[in-house]
Backbone as CSV, one residue per row, in Angstrom:
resi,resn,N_x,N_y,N_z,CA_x,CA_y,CA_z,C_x,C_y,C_z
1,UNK,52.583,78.487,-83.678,51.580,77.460,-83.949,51.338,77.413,-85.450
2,UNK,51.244,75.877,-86.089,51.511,76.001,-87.548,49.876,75.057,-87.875
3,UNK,49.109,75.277,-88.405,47.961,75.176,-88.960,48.329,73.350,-89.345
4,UNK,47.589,72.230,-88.268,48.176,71.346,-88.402,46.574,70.527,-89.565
5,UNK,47.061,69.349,-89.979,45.519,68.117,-90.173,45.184,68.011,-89.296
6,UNK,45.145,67.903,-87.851,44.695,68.141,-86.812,43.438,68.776,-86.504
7,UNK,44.673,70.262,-86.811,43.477,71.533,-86.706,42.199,71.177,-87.633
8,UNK,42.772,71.285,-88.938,41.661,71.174,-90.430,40.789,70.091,-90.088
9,UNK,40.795,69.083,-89.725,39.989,67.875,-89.456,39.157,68.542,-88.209
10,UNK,39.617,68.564,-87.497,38.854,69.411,-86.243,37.953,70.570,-86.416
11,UNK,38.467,71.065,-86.985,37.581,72.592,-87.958,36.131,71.445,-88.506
12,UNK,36.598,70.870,-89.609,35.153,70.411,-89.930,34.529,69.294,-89.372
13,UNK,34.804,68.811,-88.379,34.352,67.671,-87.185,33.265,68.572,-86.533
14,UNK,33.696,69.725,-86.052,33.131,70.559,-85.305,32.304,71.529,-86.130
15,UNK,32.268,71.771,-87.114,31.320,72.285,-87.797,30.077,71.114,-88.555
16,UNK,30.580,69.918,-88.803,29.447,69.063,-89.035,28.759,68.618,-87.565
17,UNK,29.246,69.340,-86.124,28.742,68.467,-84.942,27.634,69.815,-84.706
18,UNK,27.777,70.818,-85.103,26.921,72.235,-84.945,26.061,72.136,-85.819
19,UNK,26.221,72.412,-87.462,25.184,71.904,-88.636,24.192,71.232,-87.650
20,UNK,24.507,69.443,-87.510,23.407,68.823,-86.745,22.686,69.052,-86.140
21,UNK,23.611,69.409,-84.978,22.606,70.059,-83.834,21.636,71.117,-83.791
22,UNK,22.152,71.808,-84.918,21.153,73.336,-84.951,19.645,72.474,-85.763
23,UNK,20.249,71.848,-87.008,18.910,71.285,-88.067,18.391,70.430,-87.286
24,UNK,19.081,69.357,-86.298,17.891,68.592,-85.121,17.232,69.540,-84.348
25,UNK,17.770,70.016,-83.849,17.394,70.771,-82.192,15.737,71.450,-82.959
26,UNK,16.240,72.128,-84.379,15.273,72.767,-84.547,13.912,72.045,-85.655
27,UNK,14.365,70.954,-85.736,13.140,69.679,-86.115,11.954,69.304,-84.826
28,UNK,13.116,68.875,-83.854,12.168,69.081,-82.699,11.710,70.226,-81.915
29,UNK,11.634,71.759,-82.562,11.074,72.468,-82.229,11.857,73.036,-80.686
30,UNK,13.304,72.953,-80.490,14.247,73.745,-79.347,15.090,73.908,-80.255
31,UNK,15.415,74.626,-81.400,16.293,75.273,-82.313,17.824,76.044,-81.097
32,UNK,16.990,76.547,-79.845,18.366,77.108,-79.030,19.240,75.952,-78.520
33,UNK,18.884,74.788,-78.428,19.832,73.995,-78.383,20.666,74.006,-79.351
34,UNK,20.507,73.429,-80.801,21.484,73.624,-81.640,22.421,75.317,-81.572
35,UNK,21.592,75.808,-81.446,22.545,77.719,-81.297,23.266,77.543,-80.119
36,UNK,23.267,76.967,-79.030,24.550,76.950,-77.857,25.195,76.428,-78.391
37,UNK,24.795,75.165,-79.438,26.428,74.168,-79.273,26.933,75.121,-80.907
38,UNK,25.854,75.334,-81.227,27.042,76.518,-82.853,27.771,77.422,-81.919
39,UNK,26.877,78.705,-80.930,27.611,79.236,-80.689,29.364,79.099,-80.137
40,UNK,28.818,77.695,-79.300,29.938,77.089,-78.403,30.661,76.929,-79.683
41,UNK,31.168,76.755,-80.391,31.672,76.045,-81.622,32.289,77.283,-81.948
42,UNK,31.488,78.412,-82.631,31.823,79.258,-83.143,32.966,80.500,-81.855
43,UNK,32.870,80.571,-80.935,33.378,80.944,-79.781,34.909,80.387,-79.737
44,UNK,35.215,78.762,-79.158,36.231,78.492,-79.743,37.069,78.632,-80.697
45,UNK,36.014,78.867,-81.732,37.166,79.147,-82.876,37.566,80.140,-83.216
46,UNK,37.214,81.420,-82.701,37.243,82.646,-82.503,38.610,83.320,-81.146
47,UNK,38.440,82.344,-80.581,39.344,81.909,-78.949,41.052,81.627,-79.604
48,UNK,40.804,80.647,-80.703,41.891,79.761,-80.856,42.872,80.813,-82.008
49,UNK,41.946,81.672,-82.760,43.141,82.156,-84.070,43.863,83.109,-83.338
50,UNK,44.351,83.210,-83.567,46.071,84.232,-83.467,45.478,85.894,-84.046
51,UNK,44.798,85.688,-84.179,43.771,87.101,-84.706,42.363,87.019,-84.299
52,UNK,41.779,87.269,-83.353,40.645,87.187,-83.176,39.783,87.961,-83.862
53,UNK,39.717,89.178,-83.591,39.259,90.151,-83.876,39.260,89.897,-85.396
54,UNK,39.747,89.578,-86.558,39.506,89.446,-87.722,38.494,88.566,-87.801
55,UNK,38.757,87.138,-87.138,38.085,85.760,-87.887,36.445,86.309,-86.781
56,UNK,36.391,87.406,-85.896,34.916,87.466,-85.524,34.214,88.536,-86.331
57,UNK,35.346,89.068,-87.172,34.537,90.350,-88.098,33.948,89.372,-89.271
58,UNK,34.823,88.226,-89.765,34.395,87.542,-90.869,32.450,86.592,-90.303
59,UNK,33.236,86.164,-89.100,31.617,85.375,-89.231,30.955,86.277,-88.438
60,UNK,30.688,87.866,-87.966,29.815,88.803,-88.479,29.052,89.022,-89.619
61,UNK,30.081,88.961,-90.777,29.665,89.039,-92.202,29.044,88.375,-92.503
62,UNK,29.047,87.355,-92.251,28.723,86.097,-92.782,27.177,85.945,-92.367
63,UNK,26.819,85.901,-91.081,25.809,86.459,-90.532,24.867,87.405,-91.304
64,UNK,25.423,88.297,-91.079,24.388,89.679,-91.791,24.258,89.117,-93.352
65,UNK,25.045,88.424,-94.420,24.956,87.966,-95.373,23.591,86.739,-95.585
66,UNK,23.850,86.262,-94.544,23.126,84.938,-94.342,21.426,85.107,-93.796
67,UNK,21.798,86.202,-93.260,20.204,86.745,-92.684,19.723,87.483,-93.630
68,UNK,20.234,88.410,-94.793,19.839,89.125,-95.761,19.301,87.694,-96.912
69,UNK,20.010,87.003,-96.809,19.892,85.833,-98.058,18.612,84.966,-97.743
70,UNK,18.940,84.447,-96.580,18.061,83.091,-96.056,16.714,84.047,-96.196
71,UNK,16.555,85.678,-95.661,15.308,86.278,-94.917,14.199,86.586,-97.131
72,UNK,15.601,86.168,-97.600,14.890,86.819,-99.166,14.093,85.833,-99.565
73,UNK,14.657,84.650,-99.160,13.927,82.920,-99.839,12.564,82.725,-98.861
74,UNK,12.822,83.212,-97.743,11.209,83.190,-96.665,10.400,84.037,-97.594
75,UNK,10.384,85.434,-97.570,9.919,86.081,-98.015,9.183,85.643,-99.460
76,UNK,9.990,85.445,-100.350,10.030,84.816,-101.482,8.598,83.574,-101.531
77,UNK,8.681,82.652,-100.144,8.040,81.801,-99.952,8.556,80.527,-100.678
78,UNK,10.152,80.714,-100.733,10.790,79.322,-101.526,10.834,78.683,-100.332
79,UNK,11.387,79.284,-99.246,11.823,78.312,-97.944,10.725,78.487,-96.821
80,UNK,10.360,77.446,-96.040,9.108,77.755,-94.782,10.091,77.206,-93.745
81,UNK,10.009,77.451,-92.589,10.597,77.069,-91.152,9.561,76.871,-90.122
82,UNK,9.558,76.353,-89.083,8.493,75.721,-88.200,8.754,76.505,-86.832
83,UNK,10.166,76.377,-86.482,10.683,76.763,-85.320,12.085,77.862,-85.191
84,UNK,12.366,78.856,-84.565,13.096,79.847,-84.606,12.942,81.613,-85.335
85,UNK,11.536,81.320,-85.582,11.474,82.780,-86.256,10.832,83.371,-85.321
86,UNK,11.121,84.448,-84.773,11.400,85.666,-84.059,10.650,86.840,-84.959
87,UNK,10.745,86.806,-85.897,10.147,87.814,-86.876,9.533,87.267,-88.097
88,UNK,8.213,87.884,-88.742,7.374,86.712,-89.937,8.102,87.231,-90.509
89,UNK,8.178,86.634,-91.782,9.409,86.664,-92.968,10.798,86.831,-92.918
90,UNK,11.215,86.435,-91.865,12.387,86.931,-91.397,13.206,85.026,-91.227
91,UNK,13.959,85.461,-91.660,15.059,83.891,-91.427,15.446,83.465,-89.783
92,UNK,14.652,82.429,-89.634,14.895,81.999,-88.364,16.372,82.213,-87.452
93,UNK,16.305,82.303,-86.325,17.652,82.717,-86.066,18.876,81.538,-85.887
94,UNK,18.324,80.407,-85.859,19.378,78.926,-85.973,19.785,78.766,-87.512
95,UNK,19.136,79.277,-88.273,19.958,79.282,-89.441,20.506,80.036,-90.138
96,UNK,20.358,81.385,-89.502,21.290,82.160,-89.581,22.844,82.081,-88.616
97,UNK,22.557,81.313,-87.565,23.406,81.044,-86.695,24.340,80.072,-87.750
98,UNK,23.921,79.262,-88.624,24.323,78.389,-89.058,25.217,79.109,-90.021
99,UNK,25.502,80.579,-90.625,25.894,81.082,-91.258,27.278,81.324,-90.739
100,UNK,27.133,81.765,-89.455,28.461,82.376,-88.383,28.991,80.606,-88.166
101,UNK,28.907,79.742,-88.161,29.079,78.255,-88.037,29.832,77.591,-89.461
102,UNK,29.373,78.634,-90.463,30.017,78.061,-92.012,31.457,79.082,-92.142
103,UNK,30.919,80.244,-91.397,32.196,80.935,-91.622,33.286,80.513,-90.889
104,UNK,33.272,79.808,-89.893,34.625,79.062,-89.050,35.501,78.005,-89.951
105,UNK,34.776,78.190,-91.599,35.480,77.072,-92.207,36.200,77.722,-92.878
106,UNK,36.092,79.072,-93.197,36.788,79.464,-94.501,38.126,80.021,-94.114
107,UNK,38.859,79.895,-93.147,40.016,80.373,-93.189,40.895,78.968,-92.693
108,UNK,40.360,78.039,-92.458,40.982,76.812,-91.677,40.601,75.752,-93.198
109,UNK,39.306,74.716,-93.019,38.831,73.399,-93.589,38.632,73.922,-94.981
110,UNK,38.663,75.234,-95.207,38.366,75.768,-96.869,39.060,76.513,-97.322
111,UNK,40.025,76.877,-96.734,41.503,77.546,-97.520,41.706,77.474,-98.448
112,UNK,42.485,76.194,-98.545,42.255,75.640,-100.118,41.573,75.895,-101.275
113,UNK,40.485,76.640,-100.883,39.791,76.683,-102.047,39.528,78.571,-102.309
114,UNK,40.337,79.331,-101.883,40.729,80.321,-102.452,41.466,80.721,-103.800
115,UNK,41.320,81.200,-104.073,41.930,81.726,-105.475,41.635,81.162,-106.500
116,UNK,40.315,79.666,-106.421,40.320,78.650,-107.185,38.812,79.023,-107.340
117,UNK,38.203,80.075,-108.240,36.961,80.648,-107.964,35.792,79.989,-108.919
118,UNK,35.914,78.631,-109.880,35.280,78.026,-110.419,35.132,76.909,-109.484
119,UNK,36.059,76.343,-108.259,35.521,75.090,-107.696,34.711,76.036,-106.854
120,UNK,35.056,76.995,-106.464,34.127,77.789,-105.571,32.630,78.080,-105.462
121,UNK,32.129,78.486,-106.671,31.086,78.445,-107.331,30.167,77.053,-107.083
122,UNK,31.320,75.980,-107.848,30.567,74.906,-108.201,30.321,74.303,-106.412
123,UNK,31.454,74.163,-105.669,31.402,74.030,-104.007,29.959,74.682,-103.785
124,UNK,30.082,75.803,-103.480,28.559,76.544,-103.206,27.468,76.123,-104.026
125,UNK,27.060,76.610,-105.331,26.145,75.519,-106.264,25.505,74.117,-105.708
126,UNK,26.139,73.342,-105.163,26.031,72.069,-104.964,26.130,72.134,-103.595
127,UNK,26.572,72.332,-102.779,26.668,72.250,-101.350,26.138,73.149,-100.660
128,UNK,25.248,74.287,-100.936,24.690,75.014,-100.480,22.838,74.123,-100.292
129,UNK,22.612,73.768,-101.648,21.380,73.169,-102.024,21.035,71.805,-101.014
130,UNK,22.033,71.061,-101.160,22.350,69.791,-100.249,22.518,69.871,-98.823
131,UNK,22.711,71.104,-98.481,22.816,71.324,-96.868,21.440,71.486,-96.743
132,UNK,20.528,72.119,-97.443,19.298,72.302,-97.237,18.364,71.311,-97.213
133,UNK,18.783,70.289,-98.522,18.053,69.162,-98.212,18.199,68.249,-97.358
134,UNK,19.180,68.197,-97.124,19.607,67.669,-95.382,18.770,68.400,-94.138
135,UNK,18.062,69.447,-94.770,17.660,70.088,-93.640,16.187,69.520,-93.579
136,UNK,15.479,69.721,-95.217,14.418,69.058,-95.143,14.027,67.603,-94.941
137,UNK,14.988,67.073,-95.258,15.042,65.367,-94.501,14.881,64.999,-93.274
138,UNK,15.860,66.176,-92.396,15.803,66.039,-90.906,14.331,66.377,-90.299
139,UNK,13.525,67.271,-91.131,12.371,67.743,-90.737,12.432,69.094,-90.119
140,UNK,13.717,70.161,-90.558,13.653,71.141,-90.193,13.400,72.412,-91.155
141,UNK,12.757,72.294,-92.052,12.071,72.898,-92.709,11.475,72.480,-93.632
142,UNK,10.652,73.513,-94.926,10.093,72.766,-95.810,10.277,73.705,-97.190
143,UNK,10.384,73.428,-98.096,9.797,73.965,-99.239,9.028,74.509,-99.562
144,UNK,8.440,75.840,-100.188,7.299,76.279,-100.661,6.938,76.069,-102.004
145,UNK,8.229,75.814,-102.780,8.548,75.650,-104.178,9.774,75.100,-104.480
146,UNK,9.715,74.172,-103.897,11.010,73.027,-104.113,11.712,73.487,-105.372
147,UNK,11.321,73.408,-106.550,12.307,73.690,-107.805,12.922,75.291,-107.391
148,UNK,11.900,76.023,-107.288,12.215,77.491,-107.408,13.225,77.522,-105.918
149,UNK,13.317,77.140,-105.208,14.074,77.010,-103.705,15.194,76.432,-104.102
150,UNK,15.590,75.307,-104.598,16.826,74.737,-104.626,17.484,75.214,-106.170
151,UNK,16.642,76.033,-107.158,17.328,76.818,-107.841,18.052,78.383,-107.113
152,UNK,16.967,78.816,-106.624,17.300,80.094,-105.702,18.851,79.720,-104.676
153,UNK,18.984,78.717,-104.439,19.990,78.216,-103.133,21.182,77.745,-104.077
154,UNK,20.888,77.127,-105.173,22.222,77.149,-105.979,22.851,78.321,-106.322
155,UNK,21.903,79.032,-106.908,22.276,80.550,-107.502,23.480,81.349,-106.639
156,UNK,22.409,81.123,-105.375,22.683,82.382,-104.133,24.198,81.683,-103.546
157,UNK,24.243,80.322,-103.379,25.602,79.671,-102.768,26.681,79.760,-103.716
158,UNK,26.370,79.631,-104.652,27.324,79.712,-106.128,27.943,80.950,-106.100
159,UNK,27.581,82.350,-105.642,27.754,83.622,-105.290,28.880,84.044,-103.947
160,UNK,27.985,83.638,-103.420,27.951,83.477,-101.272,29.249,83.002,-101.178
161,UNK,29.655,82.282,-101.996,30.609,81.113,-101.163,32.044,81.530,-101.825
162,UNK,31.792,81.993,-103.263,33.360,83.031,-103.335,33.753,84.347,-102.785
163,UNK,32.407,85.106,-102.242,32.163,86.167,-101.786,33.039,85.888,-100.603
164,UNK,32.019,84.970,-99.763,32.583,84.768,-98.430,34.429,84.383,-98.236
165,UNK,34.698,83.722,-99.120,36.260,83.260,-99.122,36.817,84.517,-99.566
166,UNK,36.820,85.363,-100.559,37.334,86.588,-101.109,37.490,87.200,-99.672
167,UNK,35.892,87.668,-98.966,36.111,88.403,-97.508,36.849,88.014,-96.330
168,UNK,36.994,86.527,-96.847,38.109,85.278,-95.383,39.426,86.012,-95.659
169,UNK,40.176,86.398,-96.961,41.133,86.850,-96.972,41.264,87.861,-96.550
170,UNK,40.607,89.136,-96.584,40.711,90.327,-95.849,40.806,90.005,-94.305
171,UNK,40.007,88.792,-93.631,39.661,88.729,-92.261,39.970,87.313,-92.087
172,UNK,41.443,87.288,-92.280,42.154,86.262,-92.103,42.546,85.953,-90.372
173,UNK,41.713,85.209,-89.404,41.916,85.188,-88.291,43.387,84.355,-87.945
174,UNK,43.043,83.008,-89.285,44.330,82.198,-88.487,45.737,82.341,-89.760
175,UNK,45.645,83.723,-90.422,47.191,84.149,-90.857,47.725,83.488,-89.940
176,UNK,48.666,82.829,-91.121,50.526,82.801,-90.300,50.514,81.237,-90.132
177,UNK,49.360,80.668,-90.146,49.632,79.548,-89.644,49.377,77.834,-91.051
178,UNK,50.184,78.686,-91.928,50.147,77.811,-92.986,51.397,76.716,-92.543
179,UNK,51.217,75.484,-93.216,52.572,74.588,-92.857,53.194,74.704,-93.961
180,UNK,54.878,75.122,-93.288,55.635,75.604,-94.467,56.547,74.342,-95.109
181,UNK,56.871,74.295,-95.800,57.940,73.081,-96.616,58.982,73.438,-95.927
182,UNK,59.465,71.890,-95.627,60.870,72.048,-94.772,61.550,71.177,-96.146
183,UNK,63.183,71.996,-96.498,63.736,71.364,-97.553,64.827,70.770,-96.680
């Protein structure tokens, strides 16, 4: 099996159909809806690599990364949440779910952007901040300090997001399945 546009398109079809669902589900206050269909999401893709056991150690990581990060900005009082916290100061658990949901990208829809550790940065920088405000638009969270929050979320994604690809290579689930040049 050779890592088709197929696959890659599908990878992030299905990770923008989880994103949603988790930041709706948890606007209207049932956040476990969005976490079945991440989990469901994240499960499959875990099902499908040719290495399982790697690509579920990576969005482990990713997880525990994401719950250490997200739980610093609560704390902090940059980020507030309405629905899914289980613990006060503690990062709700749909958006930490949302962490194990970002990691299904980095060995498939974000490949590409290994070894290339300035778009990486700037990728995270900018797309870390913007997922969030997508979040506060939807009405699934809020700001405590808007500037100090979407500086904190650039910083931290700008970091996070070469980290996380550096660790995709160690816990490469779908090795092997690059498309090779036929001469």
């Amino acid at each position: 099996m050779k890592m088709s546009t197929t696959m890659i398109v599908s990878n992030f079809v299905l990770f923008q159909i989880g994103w949603f669902a988790c930041v709706w589900s948890a606007a209207v206050h049932q956040p476990w809806i969005g976490v079945l269909v991440t989990t469901g999401v994240v499960v499959a893709h875990v099902l499908r690599a040719p290495l399982p056991m790697a690509e579920l150690t990576l969005v482990f990581l990713a997880l525990v990364l994401g719950l250490v990060f997200d739980s610093l900005l609560v704390w902090q009082g940059w980020l507030q949440y309405s629905s899914g916290i289980m613990i006060q100061n503690i990062a709700p658990y749909w958006i930490v779910a949302l962490w194990g949901l970002f990691a299904t990208l980095l060995n498939v829809s974000l490949r590409w952007m290994r070894g290339r550790w300035v778009i990486a940065v700037v990728f995270g920088a900018a797309g870390g901040p913007a997922a969030y405000y997508g979040g506060l638009r939807l009405g699934a969270l809020e700001f405590g300090n808007m500037p100090a929050g979407l500086l904190a979320l650039a910083i931290g994604w700008a970091v996070l997001t070469p980290l996380l690809l550096a660790l995709s290579v160690r816990f490469d689930g779908y090795a092997g399945l690059l498309e090779k040049k036929t001469s």
